[in-house]
Each structure stands twice: as C-alpha cells, then as structure tokens.
C-alpha positions as CSV (number, residue, x, y, z in Angstrom):
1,X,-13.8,20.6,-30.3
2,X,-10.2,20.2,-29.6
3,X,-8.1,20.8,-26.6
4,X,-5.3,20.1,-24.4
5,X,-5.9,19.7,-20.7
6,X,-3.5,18.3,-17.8
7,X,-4.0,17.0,-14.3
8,X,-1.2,17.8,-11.7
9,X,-0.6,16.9,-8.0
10,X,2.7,18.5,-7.2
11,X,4.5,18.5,-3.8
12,X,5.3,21.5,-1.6
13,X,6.5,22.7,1.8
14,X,3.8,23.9,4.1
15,X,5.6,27.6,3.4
16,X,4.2,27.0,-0.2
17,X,1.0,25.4,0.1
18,X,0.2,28.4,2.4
19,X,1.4,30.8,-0.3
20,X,-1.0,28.7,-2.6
21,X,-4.1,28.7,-0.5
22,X,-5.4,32.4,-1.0
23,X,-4.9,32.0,-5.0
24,X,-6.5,28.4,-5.4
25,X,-8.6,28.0,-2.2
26,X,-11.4,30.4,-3.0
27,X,-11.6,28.7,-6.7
28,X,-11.6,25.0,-5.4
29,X,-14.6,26.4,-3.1
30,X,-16.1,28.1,-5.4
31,X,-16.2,24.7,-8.0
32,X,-17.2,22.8,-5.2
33,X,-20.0,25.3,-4.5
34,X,-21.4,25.5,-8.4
35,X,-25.3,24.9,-8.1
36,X,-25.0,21.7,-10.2
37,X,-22.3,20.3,-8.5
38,X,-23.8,17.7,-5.0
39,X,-26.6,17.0,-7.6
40,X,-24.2,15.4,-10.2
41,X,-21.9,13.9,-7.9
42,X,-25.0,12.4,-6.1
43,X,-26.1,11.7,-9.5
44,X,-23.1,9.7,-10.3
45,X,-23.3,7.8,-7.0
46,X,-26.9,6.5,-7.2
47,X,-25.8,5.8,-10.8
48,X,-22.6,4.8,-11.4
49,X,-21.8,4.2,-15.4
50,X,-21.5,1.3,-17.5
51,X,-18.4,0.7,-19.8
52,X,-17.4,3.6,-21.5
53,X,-17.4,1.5,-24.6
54,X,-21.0,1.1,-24.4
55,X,-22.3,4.8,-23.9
56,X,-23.0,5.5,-27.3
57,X,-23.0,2.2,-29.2
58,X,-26.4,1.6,-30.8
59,X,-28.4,0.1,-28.9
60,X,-25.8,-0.8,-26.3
61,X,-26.1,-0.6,-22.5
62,X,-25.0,3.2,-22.4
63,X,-28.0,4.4,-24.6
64,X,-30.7,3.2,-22.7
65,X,-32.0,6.0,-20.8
66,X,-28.1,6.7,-19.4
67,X,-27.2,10.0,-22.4
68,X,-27.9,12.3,-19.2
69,X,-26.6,10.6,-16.5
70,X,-23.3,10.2,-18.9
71,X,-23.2,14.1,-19.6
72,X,-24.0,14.8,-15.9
73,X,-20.4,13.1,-15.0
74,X,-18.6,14.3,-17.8
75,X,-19.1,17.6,-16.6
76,X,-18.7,16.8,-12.8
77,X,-15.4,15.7,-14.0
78,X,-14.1,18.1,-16.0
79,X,-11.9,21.3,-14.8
80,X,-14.1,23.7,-12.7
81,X,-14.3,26.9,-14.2
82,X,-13.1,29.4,-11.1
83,X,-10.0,27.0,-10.8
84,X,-9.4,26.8,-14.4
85,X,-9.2,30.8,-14.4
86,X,-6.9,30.8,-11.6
87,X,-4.2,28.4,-12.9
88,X,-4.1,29.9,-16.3
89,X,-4.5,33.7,-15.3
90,X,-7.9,34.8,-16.4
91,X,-8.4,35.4,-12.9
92,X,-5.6,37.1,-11.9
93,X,-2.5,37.5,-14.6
94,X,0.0,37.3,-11.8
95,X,-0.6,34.0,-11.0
96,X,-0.5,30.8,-13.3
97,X,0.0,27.2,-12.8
98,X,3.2,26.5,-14.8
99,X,5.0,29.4,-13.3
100,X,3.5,29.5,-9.7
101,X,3.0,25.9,-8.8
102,X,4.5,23.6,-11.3
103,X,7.8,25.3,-11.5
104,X,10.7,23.6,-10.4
105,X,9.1,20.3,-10.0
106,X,11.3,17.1,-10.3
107,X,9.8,13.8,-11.1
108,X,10.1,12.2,-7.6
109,X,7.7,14.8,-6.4
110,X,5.2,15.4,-9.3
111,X,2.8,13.4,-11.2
112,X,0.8,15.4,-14.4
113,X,-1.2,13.6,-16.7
114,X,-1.8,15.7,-20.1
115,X,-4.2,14.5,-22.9
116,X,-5.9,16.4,-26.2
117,X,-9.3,15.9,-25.7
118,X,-9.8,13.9,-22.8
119,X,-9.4,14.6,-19.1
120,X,-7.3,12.8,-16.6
121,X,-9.7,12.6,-13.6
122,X,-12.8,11.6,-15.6
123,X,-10.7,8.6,-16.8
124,X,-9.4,8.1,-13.5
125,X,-12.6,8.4,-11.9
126,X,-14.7,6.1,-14.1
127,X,-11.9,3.1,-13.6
128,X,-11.9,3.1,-10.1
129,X,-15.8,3.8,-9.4
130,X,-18.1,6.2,-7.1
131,X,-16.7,4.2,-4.2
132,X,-13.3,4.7,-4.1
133,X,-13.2,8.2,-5.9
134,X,-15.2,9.4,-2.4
135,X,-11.7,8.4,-0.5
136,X,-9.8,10.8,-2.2
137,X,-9.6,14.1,-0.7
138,X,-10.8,17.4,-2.4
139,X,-12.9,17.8,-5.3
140,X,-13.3,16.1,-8.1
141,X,-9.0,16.1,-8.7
142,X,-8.7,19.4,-7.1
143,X,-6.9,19.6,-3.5
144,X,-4.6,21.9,-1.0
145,X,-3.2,20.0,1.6
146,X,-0.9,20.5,4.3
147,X,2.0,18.2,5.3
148,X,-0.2,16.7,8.3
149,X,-3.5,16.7,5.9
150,X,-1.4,14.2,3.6
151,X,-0.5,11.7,6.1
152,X,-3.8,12.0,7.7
153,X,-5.2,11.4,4.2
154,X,-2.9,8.7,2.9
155,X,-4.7,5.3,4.1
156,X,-7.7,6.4,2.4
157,X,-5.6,7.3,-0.8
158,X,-4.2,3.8,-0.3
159,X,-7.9,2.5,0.1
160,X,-9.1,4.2,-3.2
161,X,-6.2,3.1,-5.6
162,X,-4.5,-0.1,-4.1
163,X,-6.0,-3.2,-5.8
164,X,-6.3,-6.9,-6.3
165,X,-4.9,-8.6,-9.4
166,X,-8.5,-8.9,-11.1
167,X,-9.4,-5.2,-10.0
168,X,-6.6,-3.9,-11.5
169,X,-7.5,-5.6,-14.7
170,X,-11.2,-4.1,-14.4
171,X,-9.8,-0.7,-13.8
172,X,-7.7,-0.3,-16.7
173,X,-9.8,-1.4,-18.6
174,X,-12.0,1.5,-17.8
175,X,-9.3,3.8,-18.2
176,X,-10.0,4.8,-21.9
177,X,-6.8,7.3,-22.1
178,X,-3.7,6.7,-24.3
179,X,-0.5,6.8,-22.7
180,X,3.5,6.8,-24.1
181,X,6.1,5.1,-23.5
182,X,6.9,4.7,-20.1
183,X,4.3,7.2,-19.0
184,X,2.5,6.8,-15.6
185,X,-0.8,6.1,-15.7
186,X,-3.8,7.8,-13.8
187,X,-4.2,4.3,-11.6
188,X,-0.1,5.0,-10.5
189,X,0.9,8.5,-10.3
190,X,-1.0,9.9,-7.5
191,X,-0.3,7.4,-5.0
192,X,3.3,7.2,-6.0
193,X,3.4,11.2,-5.0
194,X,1.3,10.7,-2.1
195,X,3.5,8.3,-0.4
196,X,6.2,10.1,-1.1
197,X,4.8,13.2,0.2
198,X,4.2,11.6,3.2
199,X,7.5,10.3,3.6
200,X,8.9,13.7,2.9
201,X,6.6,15.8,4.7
202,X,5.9,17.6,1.7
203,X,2.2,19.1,1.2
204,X,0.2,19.1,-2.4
205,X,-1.2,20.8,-4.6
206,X,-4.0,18.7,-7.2
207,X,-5.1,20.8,-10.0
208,X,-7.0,20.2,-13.5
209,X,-7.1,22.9,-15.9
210,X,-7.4,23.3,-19.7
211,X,-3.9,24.2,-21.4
212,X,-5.1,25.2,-24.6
C-alpha cells in the first residue's frame, strides 16, 4: 500500500496555538484515549524492539516470537486517526493542516519530515528508544503547547535527543528513513525548533498525518 505522510512541529504565538486548541485538542485526546493505545505504548516499553533490520529476516532476532510486539508499535506510531481527520478536513472541511497551521511557515521556525511509505515518528521513535521518547511531550509526535509549556518542556526535549558520539552513531543507525540532500533528519529538526521556540517565545504545534 502506498502513501505519503509528513510530520510537522511548526511555531506559533500563543494567539495561534489558542486558535489551534479547539480544532486539534479534542483529536490529540481522543488518539490518546483509543482503547489500544496505554496497552501498546506499555507494550513497547516492557519490550522495546530489536534492529529494524532484523524484524523480518528469517530466522533473525525480530521473528522470534517479536511479529506482534512489532505490529503493536507500528501502529502506536502511526498518525492517530481523529487527528488525521482533523488536519486533512474529513473532520471538519474548514479546517486543514497546510492551510490552517502550516501556512506561512519559514524555515527557522518549522521542521516537517515527509516520506512515501514510512512515518517520521516511528523512525524517530525506534532510534532513540522507549526511554527517551517518554521525555517528549504529547503523544506519540502529536502536541499543543504554549509559549511557557515549551520552555518548561525544553530540558527534557534536550534530555531525549542530545547525545554522545557513540549514541548518535546507534541512533542513526536505527533511523531506517531516506533523506535528501541537505534535509534534516528526525534526530535534528525538532530540537532545532524547540530551542528556537524557546528563545522566541513562540508556542507549537506537532502533528502527523497522512498526505495522500
């Protein structure tokens, strides 16, 4: 099955992000509240994945017993549905992400992440590991946040995806998406616009949705 997804954490003023919130709140909640949801992130916890390059090589360390556990995360980590229907207006055909949130952006204040048949924060989240993905605020790539929520948030951001020379190499090396010239990976971008939300005193806005 073929499609085209992205993952987005734009900066706004607190005038925006309040606009925002009665649009994309109720979704985020209501992803966050699915039935299946605490189990798999739980799930994913207790049992955090081997290398993606083993999961389903014969006989490799993937396959034994792990096919569920693998299909739990994939779909803990894919776009939740309710927010999904929001940002591309199935929900409400007033509202959409390019023209309601991602409009106007400029570099500085914007990281997105668009793939065909992957998604951005199950890459992101199988490089860096249960452990640091709890840091990060929101769910599962999905966040509103004030100007005061991202300062308070920042040190854990910093936490989750500062690391060490041989940590870095571990991460991208679990980071199985393909990435142009001079385009920011998954491991950069969002704490790049973090900080400089902070500085600013900007808010933001972390969505992932399916584009086509």
């Amino acid at each position: 099955m073929s499609f085209l997804s992205a993952w987005a954490i734009s900066s706004h003023t607190d005038d925006v992000i309040a606009g925002l919130s009665p649009h994309l709140l109720p979704a985020m909640r209501a992803d966050r509240a699915h039935a299946e949801a605490e189990r798999r992130l739980h799930r994913w916890r207790r049992n955090p994945l081997p290398d993606h390059r083993t999961w389903y090589a014969r006989g490799g360390e993937g396959t034994e017993g792990r096919t569920d556990d693998i299909e739990s995360f994939r779909a803990l980590t894919a776009p939740g549905a309710h927010v999904d229907d929001v940002c591309t207006g199935s929900a409400d055909p007033s509202f959409s992400v390019l023209d309601d949130v991602w409009e106007g952006q400029d570099d500085d204040g914007m990281f997105i992440s668009v793939h065909r048949k992957e998604y951005a924060v199950q890459a992101l989240f199988h490089a860096i590991g249960p452990a640091r993905a709890a840091l990060l605020p929101g769910w599962c790539g999905t966040f509103l946040l004030t100007a005061a929520q991202v300062r308070e948030s920042l040190p854990g951001v910093e936490r989750a995806l500062s690391f060490a020379p041989a940590e870095r190499a571990a991460a991208e090396a679990r980071d199985w998406l393909d990435y142009g010239e001079g385009e920011e990976s998954v491991l950069d971008g969002p704490l790049r616009v973090w900080r400089t939300a902070a500085r600013e005193g900007l808010g933001l806005c972390g969505v992932a949705v399916h584009l086509g």
